[in-house]
VEXDREN-2710 file (C-alpha; in Angstrom, 1 decimal):
% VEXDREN-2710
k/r/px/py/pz
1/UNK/-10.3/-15.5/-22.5
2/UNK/-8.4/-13.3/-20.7
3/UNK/-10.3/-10.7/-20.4
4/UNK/-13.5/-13.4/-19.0
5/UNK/-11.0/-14.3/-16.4
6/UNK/-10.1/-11.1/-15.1
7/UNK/-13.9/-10.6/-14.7
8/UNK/-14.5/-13.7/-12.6
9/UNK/-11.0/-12.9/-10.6
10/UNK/-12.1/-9.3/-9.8
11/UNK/-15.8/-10.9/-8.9
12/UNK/-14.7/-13.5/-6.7
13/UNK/-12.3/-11.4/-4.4
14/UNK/-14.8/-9.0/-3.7
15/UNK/-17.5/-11.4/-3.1
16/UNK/-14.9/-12.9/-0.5
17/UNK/-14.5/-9.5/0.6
18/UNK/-18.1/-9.7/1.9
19/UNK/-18.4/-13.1/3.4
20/UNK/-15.4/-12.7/5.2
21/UNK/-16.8/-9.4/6.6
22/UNK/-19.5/-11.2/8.0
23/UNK/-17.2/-13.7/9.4
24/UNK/-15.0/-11.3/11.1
25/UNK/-16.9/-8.8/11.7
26/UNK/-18.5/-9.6/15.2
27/UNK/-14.7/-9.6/16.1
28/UNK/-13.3/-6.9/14.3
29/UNK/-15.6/-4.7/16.1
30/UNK/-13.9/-5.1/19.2
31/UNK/-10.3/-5.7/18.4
32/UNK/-8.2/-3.7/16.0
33/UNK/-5.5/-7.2/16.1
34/UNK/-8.6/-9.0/14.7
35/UNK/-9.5/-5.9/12.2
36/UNK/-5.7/-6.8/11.1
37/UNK/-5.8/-10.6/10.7
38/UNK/-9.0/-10.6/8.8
39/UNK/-7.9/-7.9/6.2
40/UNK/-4.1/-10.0/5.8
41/UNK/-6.6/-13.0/5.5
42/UNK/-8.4/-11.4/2.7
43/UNK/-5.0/-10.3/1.4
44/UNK/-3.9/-13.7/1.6
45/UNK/-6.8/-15.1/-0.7
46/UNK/-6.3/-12.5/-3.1
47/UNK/-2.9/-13.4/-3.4
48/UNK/-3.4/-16.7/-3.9
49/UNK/-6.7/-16.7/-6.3
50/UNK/-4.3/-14.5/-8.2
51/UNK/-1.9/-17.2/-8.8
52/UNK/-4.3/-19.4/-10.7
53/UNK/-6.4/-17.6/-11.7
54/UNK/-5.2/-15.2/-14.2
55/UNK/-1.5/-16.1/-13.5
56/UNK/-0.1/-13.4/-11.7
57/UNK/2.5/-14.0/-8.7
58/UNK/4.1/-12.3/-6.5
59/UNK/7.7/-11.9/-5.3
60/UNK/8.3/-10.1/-2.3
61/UNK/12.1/-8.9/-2.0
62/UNK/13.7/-7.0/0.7
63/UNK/13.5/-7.1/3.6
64/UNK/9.6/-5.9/5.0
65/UNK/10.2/-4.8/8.7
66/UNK/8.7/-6.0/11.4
67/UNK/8.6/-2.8/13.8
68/UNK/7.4/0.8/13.6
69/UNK/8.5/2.7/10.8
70/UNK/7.3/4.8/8.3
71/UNK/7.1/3.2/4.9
72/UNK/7.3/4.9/1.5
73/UNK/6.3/3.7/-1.8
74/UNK/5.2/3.7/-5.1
75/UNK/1.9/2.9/-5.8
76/UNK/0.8/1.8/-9.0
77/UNK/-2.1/-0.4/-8.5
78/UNK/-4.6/-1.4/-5.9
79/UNK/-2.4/-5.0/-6.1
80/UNK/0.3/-3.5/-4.1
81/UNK/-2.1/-2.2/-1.4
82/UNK/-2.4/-5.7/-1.0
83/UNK/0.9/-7.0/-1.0
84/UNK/2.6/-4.6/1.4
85/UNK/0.0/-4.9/3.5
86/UNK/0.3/-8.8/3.7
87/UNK/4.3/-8.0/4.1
88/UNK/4.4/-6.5/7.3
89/UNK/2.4/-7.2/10.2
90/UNK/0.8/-3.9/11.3
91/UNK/0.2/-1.9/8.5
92/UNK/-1.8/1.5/8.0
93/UNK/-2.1/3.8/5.5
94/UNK/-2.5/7.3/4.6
95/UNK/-5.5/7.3/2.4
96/UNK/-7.8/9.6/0.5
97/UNK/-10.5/10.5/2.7
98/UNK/-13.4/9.6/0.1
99/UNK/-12.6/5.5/0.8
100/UNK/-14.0/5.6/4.5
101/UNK/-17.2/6.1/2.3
102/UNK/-16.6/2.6/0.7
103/UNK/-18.4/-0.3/1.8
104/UNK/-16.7/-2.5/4.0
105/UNK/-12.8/-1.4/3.1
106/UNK/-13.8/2.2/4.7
107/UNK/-14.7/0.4/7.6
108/UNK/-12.0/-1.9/8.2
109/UNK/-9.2/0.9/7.1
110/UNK/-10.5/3.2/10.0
111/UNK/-10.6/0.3/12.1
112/UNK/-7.0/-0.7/11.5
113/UNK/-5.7/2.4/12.0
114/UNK/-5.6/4.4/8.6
115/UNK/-5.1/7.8/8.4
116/UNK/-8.2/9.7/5.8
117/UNK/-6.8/13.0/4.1
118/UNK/-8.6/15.5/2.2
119/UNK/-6.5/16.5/-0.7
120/UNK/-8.7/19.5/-1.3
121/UNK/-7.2/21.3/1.6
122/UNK/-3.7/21.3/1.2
123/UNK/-1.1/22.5/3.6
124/UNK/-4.4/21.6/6.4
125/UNK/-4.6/18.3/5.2
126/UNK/-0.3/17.9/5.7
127/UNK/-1.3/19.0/8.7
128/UNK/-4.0/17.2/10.0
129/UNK/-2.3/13.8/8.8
130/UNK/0.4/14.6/11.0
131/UNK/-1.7/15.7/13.9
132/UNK/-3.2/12.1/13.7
133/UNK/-0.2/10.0/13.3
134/UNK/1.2/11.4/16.0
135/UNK/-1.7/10.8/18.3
136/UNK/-1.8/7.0/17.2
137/UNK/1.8/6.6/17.6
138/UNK/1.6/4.4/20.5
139/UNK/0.3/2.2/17.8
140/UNK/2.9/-0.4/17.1
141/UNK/2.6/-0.5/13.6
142/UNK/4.3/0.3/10.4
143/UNK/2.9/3.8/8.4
144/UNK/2.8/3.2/4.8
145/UNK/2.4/6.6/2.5
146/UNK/2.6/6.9/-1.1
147/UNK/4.9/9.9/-1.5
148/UNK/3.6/10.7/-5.1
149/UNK/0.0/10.3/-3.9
150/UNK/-1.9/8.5/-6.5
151/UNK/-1.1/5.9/-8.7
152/UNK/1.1/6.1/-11.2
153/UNK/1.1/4.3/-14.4
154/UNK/4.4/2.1/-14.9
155/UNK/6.7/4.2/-17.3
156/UNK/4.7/7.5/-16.1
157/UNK/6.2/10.3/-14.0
158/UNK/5.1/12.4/-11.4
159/UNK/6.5/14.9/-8.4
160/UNK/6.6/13.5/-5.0
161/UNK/5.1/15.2/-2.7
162/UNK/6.1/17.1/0.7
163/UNK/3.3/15.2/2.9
164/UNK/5.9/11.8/3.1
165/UNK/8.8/14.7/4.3
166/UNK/6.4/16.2/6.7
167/UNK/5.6/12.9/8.5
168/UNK/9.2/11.6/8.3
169/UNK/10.1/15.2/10.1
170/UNK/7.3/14.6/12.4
171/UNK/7.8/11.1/13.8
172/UNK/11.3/10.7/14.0
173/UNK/11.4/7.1/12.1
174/UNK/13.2/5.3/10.0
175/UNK/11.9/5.2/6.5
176/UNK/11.8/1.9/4.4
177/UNK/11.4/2.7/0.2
178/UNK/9.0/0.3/-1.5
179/UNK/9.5/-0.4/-5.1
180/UNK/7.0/-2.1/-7.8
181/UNK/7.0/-3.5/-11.3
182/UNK/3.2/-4.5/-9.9
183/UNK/1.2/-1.8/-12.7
184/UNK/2.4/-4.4/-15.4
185/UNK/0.7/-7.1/-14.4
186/UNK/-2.3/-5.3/-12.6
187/UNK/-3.3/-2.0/-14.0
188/UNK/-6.0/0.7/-13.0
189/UNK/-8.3/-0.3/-16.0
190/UNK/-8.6/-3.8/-18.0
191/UNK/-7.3/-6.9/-17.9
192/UNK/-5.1/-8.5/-15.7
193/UNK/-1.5/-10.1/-17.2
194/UNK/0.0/-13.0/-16.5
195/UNK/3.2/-12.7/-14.8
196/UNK/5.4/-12.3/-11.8
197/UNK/4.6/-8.8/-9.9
198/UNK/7.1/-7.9/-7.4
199/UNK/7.0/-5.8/-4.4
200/UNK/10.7/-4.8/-3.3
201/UNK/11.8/-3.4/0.1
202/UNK/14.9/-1.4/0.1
203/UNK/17.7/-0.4/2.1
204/UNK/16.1/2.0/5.3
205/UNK/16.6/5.2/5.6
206/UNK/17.7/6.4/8.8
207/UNK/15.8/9.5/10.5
208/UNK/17.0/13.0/10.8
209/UNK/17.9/14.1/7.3
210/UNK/16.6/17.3/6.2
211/UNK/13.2/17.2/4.4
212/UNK/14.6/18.3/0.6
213/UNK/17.7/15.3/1.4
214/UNK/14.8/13.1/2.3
215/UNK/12.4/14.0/-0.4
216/UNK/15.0/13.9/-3.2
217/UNK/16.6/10.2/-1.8
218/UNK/13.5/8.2/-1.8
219/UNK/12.5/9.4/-5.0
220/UNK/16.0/8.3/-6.4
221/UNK/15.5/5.0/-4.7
222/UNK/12.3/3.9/-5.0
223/UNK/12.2/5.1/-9.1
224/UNK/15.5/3.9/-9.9
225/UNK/14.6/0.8/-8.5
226/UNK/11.0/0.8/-10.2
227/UNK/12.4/1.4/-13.5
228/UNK/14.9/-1.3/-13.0
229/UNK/11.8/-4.2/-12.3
230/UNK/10.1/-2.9/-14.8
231/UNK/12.6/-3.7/-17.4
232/UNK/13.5/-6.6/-16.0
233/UNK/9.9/-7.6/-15.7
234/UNK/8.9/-11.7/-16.1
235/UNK/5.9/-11.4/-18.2
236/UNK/4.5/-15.2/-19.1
END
């Protein structure tokens, strides 16, 4: 039965995904504060349908911030696109460039403010991401990155990268570490498990450390911290 009611969950929320395009959309056009409040109301749904329907919930610790900073976490399943989003009230990302492509998420994450990079080009697309978060910083909003840029598998290890360094370099922000336990309970492929998922904010990092100090203390946060939730982990 499990695996029926991860079926119908991952069904229903994009089906809601389109209706409430269609409801926002006429607004959204116009407004990238209505762009926002339709994608945390989608969030908000998915959240919630969670909950009941195949038993997952989510604990948010920390403490999410409210103004502009640069956020960095780890990213181990499309959940916690959801709930870091839903944690803070202007969030955009740095994304692959080949989701702008996707029906109706491409859209709205261009429209919110997200920032599209092309992994094939390397050093031009560190580049190019910081050319265009610095033209949108007037954007009071909080840039989230996911330093090792892909998901990552809980238990699973792999290098973080220099494009979270360059734009912490570039913008002069503080830097909030996310941690996850959220791959446990929603992973890239099959079912969905019952349990609590958790989303942690942790201690900010203040600007104007060197990009290798940088680099090598939100790795040591945000992993140490991961590993720790995931061994802790509630699992119904």
């Amino acid at each position: 039965m499990r695996w029926l009611r991860s079926i119908l969950f991952s069904a229903q929320i994009y089906l809601m995904m389109v209706l409430m395009a269609i409801v926002f959309i006429p607004f959204a056009l116009f407004s990238r504060d209505w762009a926002v409040y339709a994608c945390h109301t989608w969030c908000r749904w998915v959240i919630w349908s969670a909950s009941w329907m195949v038993g997952v919930k989510v604990d948010v610790r920390g403490m999410p911030p409210s103004k502009p900073v640069l956020i960095a976490a780890k990213h181990q399943s499309f959940f916690d696109i959801i709930i870091i989003f839903l944690s803070v009230p202007k969030g955009r990302f740095i994304m692959k460039q080949q989701l702008i492509f996707a029906p109706i998420l491409g859209q709205f994450a261009l429209k919110i403010g997200c920032i599209p990079v092309d992994r094939g080009k390397r050093g031009q697309a560190v580049a190019d991401m910081v050319g265009r978060a610095i033209k949108d910083s007037a954007y009071p909003g909080q840039l989230i990155i996911y330093p090792q840029g892909t998901r990552v598998p809980p238990g699973q290890k792999r290098a973080y990268k220099v494009g979270a360094a360059a734009l912490y370099e570039a913008m002069g922000q503080t830097c909030i570490p996310v941690a996850t336990n959220v791959g446990l309970f929603w992973p890239k492929f099959g079912t969905l498990h019952p349990g609590t998922a958790v989303v942690e904010f942790l201690d900010p990092i203040p600007s104007g450390l060197a990009r290798d100090e940088f680099l090598g203390l939100i790795e040591d946060r945000i992993e140490t911290c991961s590993d720790a939730l995931i061994a802790q982990a509630d699992r119904a």
